[in-house]
Backbone of each chain as ProteinMPNN parsed JSONL, in Angstrom:
{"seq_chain_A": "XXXXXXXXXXXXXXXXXXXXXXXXXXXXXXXXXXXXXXXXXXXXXXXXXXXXXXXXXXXXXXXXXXXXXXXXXXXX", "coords_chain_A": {"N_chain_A": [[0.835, -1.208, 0.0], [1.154, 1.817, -1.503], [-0.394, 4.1, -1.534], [-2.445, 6.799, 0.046], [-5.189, 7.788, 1.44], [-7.897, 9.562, 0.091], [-9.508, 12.987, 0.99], [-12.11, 15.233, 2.423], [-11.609, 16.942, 4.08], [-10.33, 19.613, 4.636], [-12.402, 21.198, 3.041], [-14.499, 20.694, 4.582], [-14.145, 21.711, 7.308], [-13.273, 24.166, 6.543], [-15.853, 25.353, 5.885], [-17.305, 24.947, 8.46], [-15.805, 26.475, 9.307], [-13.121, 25.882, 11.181], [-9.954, 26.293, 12.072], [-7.108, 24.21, 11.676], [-6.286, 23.99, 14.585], [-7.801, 24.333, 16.02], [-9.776, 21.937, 14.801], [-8.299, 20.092, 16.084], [-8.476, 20.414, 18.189], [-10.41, 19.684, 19.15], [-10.97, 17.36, 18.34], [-8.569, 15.841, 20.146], [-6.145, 15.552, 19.074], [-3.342, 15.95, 18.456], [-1.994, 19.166, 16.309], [-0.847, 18.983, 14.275], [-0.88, 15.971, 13.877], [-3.71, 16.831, 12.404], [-3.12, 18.036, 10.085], [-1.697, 16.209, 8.859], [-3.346, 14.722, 8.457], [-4.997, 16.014, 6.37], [-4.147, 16.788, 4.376], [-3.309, 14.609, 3.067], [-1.347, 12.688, 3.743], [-1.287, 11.007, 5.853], [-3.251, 8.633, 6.759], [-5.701, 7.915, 9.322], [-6.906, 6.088, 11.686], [-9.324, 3.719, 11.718], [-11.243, 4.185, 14.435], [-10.762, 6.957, 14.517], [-10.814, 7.968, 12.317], [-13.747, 7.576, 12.283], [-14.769, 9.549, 14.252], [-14.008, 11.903, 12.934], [-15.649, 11.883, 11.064], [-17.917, 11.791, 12.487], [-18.196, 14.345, 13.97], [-18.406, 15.98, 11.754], [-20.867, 15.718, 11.294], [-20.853, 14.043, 9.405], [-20.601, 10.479, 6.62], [-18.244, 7.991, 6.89], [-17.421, 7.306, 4.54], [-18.293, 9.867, 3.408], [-16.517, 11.687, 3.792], [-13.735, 10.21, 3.607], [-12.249, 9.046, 0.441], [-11.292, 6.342, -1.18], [-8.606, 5.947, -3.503], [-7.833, 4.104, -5.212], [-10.162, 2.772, -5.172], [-12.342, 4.35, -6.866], [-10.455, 4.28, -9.048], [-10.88, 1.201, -9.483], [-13.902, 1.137, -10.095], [-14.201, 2.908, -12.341], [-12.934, 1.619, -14.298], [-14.818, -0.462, -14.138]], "CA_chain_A": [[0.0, 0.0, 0.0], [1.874, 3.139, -1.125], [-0.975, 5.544, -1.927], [-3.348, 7.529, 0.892], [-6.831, 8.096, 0.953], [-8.252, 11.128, -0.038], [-10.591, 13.495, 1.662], [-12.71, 16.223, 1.751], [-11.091, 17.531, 6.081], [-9.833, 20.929, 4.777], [-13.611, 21.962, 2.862], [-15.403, 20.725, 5.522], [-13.451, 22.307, 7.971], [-13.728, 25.712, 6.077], [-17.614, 25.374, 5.947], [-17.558, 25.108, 9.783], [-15.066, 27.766, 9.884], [-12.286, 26.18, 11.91], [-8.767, 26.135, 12.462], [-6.492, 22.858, 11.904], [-5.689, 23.923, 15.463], [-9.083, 24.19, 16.27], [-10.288, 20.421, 14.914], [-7.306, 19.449, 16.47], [-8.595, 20.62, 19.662], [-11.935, 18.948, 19.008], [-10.041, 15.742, 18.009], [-7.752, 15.969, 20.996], [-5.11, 15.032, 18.659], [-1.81, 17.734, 17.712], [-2.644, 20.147, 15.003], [0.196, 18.03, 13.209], [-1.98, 15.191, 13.189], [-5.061, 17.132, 11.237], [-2.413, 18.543, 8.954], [-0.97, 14.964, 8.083], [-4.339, 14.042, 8.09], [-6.079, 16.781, 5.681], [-2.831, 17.035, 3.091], [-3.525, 13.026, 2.645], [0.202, 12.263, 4.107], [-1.291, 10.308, 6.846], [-4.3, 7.721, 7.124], [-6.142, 7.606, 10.283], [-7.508, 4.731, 12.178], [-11.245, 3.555, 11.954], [-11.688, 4.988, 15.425], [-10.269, 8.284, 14.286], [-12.125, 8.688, 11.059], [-15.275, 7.713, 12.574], [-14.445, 9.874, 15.08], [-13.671, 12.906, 12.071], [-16.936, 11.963, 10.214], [-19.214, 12.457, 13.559], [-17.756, 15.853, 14.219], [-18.894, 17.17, 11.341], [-22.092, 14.745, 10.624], [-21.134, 12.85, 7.837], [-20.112, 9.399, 7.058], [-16.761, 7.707, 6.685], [-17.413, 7.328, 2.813], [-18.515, 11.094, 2.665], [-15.104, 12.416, 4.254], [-12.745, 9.83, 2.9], [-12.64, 8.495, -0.777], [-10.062, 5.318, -1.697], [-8.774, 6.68, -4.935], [-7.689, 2.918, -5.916], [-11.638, 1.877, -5.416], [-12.9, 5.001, -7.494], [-10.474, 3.659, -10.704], [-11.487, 0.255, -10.013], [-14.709, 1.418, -10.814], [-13.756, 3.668, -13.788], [-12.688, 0.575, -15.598], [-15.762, -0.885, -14.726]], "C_chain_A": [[0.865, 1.251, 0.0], [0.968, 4.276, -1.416], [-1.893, 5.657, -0.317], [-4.462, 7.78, 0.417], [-7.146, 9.77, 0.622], [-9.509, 11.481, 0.709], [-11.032, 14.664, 1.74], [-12.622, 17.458, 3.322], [-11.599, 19.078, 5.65], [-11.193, 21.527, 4.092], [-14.207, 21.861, 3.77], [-15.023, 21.786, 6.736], [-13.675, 24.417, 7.398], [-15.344, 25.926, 5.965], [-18.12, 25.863, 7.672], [-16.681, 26.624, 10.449], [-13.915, 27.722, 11.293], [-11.372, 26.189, 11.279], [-7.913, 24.609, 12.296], [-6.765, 22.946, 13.107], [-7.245, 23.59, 16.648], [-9.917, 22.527, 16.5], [-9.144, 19.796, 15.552], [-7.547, 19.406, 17.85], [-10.055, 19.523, 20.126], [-11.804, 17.358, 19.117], [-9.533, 15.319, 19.204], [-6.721, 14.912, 20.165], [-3.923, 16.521, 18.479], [-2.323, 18.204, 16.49], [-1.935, 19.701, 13.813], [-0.42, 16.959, 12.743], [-2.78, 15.389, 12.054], [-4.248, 17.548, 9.894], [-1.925, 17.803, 8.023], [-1.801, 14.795, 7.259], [-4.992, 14.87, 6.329], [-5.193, 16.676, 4.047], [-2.699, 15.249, 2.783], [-1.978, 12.544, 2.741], [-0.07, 11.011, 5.682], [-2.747, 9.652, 7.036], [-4.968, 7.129, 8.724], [-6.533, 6.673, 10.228], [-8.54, 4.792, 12.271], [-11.865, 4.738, 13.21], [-11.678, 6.496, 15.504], [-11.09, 8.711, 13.306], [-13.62, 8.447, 11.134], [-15.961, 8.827, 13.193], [-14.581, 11.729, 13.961], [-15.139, 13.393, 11.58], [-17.928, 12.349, 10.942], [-19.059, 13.492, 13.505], [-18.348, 16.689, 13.111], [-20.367, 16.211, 10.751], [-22.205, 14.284, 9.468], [-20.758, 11.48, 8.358], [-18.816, 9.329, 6.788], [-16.49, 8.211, 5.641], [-17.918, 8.679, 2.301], [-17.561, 11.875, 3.035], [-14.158, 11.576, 3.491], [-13.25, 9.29, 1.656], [-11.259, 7.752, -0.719], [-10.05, 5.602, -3.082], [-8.219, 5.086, -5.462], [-9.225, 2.117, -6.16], [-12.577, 3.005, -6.341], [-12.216, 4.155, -9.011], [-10.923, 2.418, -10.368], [-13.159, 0.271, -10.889], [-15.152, 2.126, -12.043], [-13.461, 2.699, -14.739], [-13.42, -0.315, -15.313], [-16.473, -0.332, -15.862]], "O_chain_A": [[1.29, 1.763, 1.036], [1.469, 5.392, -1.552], [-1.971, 4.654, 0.392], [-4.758, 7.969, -0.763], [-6.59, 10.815, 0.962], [-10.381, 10.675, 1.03], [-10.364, 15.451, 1.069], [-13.326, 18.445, 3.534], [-12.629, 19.658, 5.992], [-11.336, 22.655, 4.565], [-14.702, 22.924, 4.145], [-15.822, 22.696, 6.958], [-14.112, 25.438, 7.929], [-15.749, 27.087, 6.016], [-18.924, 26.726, 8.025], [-16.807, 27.381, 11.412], [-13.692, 28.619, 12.106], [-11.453, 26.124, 10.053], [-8.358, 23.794, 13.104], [-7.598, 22.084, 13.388], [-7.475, 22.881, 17.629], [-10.403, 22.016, 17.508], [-9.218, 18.576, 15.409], [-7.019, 18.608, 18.624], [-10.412, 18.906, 21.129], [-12.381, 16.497, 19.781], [-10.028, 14.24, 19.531], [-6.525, 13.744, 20.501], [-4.013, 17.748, 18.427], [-3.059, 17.543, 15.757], [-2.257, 19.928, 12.647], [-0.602, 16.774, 11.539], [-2.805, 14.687, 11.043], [-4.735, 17.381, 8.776], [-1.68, 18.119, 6.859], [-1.702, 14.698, 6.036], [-5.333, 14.196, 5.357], [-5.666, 16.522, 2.922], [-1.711, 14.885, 2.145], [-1.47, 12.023, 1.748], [0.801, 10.406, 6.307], [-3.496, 10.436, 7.619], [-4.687, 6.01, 9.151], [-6.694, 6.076, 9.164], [-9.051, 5.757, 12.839], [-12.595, 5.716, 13.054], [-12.344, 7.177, 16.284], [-11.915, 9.622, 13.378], [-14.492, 8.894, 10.39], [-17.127, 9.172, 13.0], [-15.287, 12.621, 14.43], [-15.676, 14.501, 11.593], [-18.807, 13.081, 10.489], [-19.938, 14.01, 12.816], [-18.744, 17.839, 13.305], [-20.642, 16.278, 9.553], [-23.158, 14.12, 8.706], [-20.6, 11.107, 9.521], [-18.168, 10.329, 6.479], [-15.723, 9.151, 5.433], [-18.037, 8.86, 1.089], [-17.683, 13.009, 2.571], [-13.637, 12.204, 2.569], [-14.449, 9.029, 1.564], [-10.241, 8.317, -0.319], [-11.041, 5.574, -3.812], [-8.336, 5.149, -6.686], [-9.466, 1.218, -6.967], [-13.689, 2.544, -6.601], [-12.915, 3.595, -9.855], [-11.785, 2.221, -11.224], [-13.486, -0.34, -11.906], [-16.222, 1.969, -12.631], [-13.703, 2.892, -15.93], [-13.165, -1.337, -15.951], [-17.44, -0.929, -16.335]]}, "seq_chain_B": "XXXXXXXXXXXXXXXXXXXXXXXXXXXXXXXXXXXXXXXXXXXXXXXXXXXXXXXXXXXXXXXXXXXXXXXXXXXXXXXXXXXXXXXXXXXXXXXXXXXXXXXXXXXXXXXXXXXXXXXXXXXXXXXXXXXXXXXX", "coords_chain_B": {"N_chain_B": [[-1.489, -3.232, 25.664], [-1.338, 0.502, 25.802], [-3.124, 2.509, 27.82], [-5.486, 5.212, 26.554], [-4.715, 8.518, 26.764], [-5.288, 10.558, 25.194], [-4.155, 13.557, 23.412], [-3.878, 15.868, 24.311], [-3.663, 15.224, 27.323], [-2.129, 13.341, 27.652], [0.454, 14.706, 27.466], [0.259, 16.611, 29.707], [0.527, 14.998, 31.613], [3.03, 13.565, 30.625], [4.651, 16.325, 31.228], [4.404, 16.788, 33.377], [6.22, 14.592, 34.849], [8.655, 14.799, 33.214], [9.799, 17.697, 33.367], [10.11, 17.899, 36.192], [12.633, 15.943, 36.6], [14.368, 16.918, 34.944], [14.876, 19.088, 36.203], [15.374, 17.862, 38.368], [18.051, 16.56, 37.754], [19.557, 18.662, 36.851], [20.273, 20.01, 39.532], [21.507, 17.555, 40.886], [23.583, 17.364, 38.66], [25.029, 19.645, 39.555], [25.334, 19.929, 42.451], [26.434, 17.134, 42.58], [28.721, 17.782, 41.512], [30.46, 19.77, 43.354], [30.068, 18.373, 45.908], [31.699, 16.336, 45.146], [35.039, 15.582, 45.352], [37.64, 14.105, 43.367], [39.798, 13.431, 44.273], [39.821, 13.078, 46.633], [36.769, 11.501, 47.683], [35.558, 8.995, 48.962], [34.75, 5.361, 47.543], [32.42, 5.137, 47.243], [30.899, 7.232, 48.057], [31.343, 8.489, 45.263], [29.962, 6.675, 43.685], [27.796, 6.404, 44.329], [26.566, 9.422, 43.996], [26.956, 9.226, 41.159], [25.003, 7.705, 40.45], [22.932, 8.558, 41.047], [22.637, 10.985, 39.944], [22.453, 9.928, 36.674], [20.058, 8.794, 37.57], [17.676, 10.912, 37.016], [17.597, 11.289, 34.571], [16.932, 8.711, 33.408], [14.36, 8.54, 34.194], [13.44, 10.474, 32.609], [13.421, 9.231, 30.083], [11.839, 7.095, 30.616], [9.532, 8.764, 31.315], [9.16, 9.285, 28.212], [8.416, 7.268, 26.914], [5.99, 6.324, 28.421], [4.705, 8.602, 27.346], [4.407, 8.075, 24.466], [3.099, 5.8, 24.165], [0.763, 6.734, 25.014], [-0.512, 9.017, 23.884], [-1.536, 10.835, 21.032], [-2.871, 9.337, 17.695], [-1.146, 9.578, 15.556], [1.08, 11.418, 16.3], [2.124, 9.41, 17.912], [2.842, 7.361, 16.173], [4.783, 8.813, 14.539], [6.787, 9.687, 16.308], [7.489, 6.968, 17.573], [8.675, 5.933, 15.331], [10.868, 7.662, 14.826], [12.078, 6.946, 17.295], [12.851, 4.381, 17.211], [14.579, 4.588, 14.535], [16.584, 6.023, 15.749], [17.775, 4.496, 17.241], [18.773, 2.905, 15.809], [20.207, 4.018, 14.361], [22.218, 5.076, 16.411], [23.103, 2.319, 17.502], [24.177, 1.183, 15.76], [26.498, 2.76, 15.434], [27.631, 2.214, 17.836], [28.694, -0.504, 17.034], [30.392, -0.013, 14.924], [32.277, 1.438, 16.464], [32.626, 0.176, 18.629], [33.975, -2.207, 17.488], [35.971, -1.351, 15.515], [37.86, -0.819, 18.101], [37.71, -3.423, 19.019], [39.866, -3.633, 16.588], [41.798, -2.627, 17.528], [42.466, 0.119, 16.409], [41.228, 2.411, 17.024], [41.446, 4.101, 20.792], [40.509, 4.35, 23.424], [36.821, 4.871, 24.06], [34.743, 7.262, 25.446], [32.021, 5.362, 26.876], [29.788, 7.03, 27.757], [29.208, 8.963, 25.803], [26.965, 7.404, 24.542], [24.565, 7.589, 25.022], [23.812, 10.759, 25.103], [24.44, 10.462, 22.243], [22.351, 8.975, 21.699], [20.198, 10.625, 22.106], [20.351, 12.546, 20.232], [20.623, 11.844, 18.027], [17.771, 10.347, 17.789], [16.064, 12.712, 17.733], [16.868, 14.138, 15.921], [16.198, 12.015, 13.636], [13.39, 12.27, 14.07], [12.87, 14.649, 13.502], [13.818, 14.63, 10.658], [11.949, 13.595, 8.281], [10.157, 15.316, 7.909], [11.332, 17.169, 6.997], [12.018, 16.57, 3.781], [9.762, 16.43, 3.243], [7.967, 14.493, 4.36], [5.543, 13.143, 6.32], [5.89, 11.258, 8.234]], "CA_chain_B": [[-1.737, -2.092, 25.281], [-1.651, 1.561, 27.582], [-4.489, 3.021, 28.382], [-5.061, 5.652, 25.867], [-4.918, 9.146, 27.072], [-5.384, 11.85, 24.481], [-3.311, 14.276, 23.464], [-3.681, 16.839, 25.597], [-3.542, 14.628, 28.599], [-0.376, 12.731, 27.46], [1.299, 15.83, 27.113], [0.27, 16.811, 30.48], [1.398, 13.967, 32.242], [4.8, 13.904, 30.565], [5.436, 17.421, 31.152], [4.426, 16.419, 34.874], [7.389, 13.87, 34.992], [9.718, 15.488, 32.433], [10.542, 18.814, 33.697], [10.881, 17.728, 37.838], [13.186, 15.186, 36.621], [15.198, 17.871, 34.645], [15.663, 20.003, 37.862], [16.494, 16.97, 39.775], [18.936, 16.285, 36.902], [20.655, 19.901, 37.242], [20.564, 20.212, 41.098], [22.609, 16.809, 41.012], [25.024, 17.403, 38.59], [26.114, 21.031, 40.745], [25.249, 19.113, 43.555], [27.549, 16.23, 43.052], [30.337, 18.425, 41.44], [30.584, 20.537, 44.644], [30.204, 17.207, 46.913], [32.778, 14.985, 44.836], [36.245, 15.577, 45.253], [37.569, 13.006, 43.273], [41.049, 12.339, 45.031], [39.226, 12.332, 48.759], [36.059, 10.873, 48.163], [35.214, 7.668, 48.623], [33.939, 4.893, 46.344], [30.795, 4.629, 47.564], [30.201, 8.006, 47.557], [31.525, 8.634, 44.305], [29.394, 5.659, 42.967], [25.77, 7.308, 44.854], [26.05, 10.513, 43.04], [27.084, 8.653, 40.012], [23.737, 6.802, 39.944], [21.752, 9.703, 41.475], [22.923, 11.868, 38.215], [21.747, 9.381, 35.806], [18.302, 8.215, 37.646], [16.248, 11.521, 36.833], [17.651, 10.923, 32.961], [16.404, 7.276, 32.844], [13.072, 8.85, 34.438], [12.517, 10.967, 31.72], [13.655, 8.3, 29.241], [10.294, 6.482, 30.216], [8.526, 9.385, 30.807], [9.05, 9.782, 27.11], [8.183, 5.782, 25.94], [4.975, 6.522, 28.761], [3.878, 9.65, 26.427], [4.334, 7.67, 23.272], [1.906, 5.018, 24.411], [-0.754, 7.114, 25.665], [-0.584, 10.286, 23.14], [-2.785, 10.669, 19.954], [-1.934, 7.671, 16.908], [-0.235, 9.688, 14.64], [2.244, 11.79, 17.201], [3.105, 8.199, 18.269], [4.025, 6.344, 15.044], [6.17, 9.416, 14.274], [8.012, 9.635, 17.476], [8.329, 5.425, 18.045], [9.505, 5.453, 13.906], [12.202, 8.347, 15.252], [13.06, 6.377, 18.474], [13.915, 3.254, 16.227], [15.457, 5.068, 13.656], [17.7, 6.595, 16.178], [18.217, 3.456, 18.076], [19.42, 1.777, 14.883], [21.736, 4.399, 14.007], [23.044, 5.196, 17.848], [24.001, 1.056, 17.593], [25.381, 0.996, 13.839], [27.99, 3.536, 15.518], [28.301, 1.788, 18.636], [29.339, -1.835, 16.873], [31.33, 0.534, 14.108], [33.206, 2.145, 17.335], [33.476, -1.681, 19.167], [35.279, -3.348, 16.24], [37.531, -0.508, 15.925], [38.521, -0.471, 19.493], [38.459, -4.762, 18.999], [40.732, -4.338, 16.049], [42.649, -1.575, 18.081], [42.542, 0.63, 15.541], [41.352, 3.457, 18.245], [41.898, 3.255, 21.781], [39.248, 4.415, 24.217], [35.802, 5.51, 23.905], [34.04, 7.162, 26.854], [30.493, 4.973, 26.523], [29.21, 8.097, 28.482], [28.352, 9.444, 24.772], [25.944, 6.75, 23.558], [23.1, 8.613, 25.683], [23.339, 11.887, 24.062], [24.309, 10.171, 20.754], [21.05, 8.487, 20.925], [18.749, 11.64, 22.241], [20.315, 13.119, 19.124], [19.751, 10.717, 16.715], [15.74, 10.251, 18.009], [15.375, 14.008, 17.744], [17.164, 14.278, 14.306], [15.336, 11.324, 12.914], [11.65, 12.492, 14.205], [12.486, 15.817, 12.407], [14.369, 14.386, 9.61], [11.089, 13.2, 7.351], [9.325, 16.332, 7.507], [12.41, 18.459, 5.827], [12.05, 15.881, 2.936], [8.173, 16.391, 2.692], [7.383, 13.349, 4.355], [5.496, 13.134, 7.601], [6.469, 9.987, 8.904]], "C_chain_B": [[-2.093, -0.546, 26.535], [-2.857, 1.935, 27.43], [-4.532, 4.58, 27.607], [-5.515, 7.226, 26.608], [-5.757, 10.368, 25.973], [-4.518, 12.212, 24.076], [-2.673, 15.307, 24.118], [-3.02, 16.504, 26.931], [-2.076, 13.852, 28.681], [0.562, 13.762, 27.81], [1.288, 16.604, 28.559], [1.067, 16.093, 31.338], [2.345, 13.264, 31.884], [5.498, 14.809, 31.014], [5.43, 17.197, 32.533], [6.049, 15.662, 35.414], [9.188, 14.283, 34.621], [10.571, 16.4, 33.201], [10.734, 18.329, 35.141], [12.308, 16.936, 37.231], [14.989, 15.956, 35.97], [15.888, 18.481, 35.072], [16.366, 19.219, 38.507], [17.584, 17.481, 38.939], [20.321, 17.485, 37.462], [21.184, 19.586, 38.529], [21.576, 18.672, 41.215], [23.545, 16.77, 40.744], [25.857, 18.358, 39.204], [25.898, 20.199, 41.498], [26.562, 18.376, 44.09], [29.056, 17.041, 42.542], [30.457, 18.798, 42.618], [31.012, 19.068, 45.945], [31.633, 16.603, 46.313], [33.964, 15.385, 44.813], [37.048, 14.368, 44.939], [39.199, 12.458, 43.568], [41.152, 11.81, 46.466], [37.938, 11.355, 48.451], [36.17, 9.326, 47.619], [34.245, 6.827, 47.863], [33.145, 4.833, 46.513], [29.603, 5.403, 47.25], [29.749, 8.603, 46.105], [29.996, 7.607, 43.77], [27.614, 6.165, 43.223], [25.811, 8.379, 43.736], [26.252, 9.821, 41.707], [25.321, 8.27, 39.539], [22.158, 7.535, 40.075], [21.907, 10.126, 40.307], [22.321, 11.065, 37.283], [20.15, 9.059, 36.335], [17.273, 9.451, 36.951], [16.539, 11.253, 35.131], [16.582, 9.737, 32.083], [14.545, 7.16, 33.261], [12.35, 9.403, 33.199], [12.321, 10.185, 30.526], [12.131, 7.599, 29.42], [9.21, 7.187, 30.511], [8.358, 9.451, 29.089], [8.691, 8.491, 26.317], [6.787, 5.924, 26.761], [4.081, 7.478, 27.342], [3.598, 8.895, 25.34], [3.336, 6.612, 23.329], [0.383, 5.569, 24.58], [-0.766, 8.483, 24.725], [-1.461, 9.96, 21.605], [-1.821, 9.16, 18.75], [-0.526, 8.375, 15.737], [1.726, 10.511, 15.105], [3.171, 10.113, 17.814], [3.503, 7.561, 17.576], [5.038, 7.288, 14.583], [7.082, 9.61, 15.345], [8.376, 8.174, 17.8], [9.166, 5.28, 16.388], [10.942, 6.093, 14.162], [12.843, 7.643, 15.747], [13.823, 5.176, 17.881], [14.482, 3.355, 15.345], [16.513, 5.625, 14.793], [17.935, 5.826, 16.995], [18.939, 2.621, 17.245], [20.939, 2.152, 14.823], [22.451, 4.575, 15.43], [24.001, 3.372, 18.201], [24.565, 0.888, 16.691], [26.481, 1.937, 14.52], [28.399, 2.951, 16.831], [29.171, -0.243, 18.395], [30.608, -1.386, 15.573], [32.855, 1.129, 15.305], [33.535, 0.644, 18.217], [34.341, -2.075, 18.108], [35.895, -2.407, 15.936], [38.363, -0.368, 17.212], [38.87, -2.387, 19.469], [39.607, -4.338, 17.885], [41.804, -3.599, 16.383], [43.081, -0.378, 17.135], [42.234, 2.278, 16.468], [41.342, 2.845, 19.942], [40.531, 2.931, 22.999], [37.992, 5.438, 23.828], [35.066, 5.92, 25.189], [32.334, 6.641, 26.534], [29.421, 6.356, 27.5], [28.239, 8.883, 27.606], [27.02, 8.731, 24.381], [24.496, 7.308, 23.953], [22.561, 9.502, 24.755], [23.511, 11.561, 22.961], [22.713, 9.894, 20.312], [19.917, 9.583, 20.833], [19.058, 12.214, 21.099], [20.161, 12.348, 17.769], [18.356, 10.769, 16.554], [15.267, 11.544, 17.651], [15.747, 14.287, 16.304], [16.276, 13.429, 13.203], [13.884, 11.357, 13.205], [11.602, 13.543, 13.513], [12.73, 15.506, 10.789], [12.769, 14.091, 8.477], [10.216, 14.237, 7.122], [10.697, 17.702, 6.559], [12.225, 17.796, 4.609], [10.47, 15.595, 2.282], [7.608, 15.456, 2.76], [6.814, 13.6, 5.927], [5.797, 12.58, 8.698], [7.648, 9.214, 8.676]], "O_chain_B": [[-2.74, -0.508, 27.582], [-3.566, 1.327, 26.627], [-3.613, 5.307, 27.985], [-6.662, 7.237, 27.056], [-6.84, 10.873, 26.269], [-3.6, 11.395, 24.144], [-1.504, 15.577, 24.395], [-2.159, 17.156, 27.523], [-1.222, 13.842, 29.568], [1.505, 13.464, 28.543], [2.292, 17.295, 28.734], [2.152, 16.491, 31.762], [2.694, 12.322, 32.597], [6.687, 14.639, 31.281], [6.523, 17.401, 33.061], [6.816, 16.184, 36.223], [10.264, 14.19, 35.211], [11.699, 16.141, 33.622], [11.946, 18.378, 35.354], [13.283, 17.615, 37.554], [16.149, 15.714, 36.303], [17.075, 18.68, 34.811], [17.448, 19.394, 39.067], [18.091, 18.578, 39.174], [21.385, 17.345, 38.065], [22.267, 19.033, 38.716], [22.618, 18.926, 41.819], [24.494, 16.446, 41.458], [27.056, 18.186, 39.422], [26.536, 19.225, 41.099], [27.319, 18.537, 45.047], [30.164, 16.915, 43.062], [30.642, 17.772, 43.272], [32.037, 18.946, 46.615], [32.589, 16.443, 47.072], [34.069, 15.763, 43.647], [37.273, 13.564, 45.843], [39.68, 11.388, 43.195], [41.785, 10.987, 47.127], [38.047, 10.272, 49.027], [36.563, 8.743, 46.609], [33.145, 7.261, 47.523], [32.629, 4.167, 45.615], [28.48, 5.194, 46.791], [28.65, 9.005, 45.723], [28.98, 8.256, 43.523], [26.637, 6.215, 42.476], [25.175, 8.24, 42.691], [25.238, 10.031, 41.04], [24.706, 8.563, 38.514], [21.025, 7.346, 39.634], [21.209, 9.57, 39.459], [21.303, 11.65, 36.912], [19.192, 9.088, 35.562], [16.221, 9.106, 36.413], [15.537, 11.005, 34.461], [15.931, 9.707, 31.038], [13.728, 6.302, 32.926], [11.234, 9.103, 32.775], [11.272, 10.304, 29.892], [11.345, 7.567, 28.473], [8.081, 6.773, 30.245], [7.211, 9.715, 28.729], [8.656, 8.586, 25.09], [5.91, 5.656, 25.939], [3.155, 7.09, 26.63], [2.4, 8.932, 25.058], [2.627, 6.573, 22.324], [-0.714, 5.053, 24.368], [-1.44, 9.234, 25.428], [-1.903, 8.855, 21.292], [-0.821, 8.457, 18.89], [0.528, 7.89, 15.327], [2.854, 10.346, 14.642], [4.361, 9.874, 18.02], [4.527, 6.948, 17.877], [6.123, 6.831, 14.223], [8.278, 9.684, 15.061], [9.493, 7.998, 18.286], [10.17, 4.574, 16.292], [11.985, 5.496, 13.899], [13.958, 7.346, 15.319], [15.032, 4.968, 17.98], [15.102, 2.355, 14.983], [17.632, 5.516, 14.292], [18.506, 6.405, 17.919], [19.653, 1.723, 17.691], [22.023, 1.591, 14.979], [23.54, 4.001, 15.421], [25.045, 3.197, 18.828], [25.666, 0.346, 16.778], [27.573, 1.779, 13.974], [29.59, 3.133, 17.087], [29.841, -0.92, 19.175], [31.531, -2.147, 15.281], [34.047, 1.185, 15.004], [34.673, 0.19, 18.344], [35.56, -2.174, 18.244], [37.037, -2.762, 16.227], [39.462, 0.186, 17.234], [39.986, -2.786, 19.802], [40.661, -4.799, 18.323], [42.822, -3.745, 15.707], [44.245, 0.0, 17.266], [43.099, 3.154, 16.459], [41.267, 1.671, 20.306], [39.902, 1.921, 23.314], [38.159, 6.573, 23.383], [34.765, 5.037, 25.992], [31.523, 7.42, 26.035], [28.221, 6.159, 27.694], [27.145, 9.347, 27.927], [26.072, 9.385, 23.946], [23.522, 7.396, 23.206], [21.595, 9.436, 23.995], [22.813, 12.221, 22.191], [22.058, 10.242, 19.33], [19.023, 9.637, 19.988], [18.021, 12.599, 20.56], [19.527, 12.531, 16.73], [17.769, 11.117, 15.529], [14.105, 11.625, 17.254], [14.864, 14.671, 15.537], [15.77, 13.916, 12.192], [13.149, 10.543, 12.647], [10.593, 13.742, 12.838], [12.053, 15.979, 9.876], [12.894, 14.962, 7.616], [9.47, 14.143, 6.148], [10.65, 18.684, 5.818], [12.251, 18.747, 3.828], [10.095, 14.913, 1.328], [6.829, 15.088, 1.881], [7.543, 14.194, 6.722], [5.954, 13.07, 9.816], [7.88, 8.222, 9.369]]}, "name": "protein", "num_of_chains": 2, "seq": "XXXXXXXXXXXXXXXXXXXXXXXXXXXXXXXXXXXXXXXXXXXXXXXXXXXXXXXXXXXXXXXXXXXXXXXXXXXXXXXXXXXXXXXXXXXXXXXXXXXXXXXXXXXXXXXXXXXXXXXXXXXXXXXXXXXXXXXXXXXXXXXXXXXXXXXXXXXXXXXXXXXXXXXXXXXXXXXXXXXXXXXXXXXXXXXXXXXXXXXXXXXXXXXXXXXX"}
């Protein structure tokens, strides 16, 4: 596995109108974390992105996207 | 598995452990300089402050493997990927500096360094991947 998921942190995040430092506070993770997280350099854990997706009331699959399961479906 | 704190809370209760251990640290080494005269005192004493001086070190040493257990997931795979990156290289130079001293090639090493070799290694290799545009 060398690619990262993609996601949609840093719009949502501007919709709500915070701060990395901010969801970071929300998170109770480091503001380094959300930054890994949002710039797709770092893949959270189930508990974490469930955890992402409550916060702002979505689901998993409406914050993250697997860009290897979008082309599989493109060449369906 | 530890008991998972947070981030916040990790960070609290390292800095709790950390910094006393720091002060001890100081106040021992003036401490024992001032106390040790090392052509009067005796071995015993010599050998107490010796072990006093290193204990608040080896305190913070697991305050700092405590934090990494109990701190958020991603602060801890980049600081345990550091600590074993700088545990690899702190021993690649301590079996490069043994087999030169076995093949006598140098003479003495004070093992006194491998400490700060390693806190600088762990701290070089937790920063090292973000100058290179990597996070981890």
């Amino acid at each position: 596995m060398g690619r990262f998921m993609e996601n949609i942190i840093r719009t949502l995040r501007a919709e709500y109108g915070w701060s990395q430092a901010a969801l970071a506070e929300k998170l109770d993770v480091s503001r380094q974390s959300v930054n890994a997280i949002e710039t797709g350099k770092y893949d959270p854990s189930l508990p974490l992105a469930f955890a992402i997706a409550r916060l702002f009331g979505k689901s998993i699959e409406d914050v993250f996207q697997d860009p290897a399961a979008t082309e599989v479906k493109a060449a369906e | 598995m530890a008991q998972q704190f947070g981030f916040n809370a990790a960070r609290k209760r390292y800095h709790r452990i950390f910094w006393p251990a720091m002060i001890a640290y100081v106040v021992i080494v003036l401490g024992g300089a001032w106390i040790i005269d090392k052509q009067e005192s005796p071995t015993w004493l010599t050998a107490t402050v010796a072990v006093l001086t290193a204990l608040p070190v080896c305190l913070a040493l697991w305050a700092i493997v405590r934090w990494m257990s109990e701190t958020d997931e991603y602060t801890r795979i980049k600081h345990l990927k550091g600590f074993a990156r700088g545990a690899a290289i702190t021993i690649s130079g301590v079996f490069v500096i043994g087999f030169l001293q076995l093949f006598e090639v140098i003479e003495n090493f004070e093992v006194f360094w491998i400490g700060p070799a390693f806190f600088l290694s762990y701290g070089l290799a937790t920063c090292a991947p973000g100058w290179f545009g990597k996070t981890v």
